[in-house]
BAKE-618458 format. One line per 8 residues: their letters; for each residue x, y, z of C-alpha. Coordinates in Angstrom, 2 decimals, always signed. Example, Ala and Ser with C-alpha at 12.3 -4.5 7.8 and 13.67 -1.06 7.14 Angstrom:
residues 2
as) +12.30/-4.50/+7.80; +13.67/-1.06/+7.14
END
This chain:
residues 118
xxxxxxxx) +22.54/-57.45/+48.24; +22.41/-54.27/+49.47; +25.35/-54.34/+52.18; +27.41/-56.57/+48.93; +27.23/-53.77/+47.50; +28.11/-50.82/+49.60; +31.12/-53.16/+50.76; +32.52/-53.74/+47.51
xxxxxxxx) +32.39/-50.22/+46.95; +33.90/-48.52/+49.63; +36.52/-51.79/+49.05; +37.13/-50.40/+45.25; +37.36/-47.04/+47.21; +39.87/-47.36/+49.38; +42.22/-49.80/+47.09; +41.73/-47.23/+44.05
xxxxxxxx) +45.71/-46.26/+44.51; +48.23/-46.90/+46.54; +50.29/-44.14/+45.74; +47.91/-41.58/+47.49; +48.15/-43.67/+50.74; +52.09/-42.84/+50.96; +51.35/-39.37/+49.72; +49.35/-38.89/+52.70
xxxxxxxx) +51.20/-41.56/+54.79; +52.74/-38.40/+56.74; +50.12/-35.83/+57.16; +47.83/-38.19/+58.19; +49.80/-39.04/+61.34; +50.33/-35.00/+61.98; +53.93/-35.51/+60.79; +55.75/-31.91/+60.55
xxxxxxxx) +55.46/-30.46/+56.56; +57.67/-33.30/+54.79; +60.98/-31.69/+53.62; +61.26/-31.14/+49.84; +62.20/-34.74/+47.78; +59.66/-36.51/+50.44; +56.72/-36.24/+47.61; +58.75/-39.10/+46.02
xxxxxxxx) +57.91/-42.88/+45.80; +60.59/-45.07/+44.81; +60.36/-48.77/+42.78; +62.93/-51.30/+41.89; +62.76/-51.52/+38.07; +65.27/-54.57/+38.07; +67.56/-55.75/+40.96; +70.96/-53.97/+40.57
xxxxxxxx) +74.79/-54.99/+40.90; +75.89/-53.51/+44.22; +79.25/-53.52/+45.51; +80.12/-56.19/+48.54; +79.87/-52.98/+50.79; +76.72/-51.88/+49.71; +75.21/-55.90/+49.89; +74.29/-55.56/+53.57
xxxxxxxx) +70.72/-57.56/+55.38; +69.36/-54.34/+55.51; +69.80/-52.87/+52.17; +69.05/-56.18/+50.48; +65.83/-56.24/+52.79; +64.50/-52.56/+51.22; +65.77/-53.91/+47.82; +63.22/-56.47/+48.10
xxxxxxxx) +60.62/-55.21/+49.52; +60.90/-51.62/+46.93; +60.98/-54.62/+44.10; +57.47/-55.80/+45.13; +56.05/-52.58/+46.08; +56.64/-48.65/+45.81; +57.46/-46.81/+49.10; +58.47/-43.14/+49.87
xxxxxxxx) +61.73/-41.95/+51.61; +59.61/-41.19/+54.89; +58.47/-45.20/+55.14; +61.92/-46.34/+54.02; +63.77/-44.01/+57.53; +60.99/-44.82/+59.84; +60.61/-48.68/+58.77; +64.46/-50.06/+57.89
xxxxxxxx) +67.77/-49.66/+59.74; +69.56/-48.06/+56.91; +70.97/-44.86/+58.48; +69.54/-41.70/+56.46; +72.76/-40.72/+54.79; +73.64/-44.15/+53.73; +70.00/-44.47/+52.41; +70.05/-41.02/+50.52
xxxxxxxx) +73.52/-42.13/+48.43; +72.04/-45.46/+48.32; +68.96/-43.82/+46.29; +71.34/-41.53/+43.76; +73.18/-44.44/+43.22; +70.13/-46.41/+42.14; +68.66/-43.70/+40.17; +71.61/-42.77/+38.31
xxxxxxxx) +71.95/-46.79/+37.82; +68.68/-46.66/+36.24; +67.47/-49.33/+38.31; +64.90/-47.10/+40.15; +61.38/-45.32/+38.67; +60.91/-42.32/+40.73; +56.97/-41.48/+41.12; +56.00/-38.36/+42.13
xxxxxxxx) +53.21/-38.45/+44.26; +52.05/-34.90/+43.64; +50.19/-36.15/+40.96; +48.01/-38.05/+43.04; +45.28/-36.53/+44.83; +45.42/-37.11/+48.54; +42.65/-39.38/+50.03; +42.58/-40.19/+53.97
xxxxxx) +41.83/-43.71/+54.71; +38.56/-45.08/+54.66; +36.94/-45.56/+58.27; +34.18/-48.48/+58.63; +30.84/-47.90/+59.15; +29.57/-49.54/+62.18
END
């Protein structure tokens, strides 16, 4: 019962948030000091009207996946094609839509990731 235990807890442990995981998504990996805005998590509140321009694999792809989960700016450059620029006015355009919660993750506290005991 013992081991039950102990792995149940250090499973509650390292599942308690996910938003410290991408607050520490970048320091963990000895990433430079994350410019200022990277502290941010983003999440689809409701899908938005986009113009045909705008309604490309790629951004529809983030779209999705930022409607099922939160992720930071640093994730979305190092994980999608969308060019940086493209995804910065893509962002403003979405928060000033309203169709984006901005989270910011200095409100979190920072935990690294759990390592297994062997």
């Amino acid at each position: 019962m013992g081991k039950v235990y102990e792995a149940l807890c250090e499973l509650a442990r390292r599942t308690s948030t996910s938003f410290s995981e991408l607050r520490a998504d970048s320091t963990l990996r000895g990433d430079p000091e994350p410019a200022a805005g990277d502290g941010l998590i983003y999440r689809l509140r409701h899908w938005p009207t986009m113009p045909a321009s705008h309604r490309t694999a790629d951004v529809l792809r983030l779209l999705s996946l930022m409607s099922n989960r939160p992720v930071n700016r640093n994730w979305m450059v190092n994980h999608t094609r969308v060019a940086p620029e493209r995804l910065d006015r893509l962002l403003e355009r979405l928060v000033a839509d309203g169709s984006l919660e901005v989270i910011d993750s200095s409100r979190f506290e920072a935990t690294p990731p759990a390592h297994p005991q062997r």
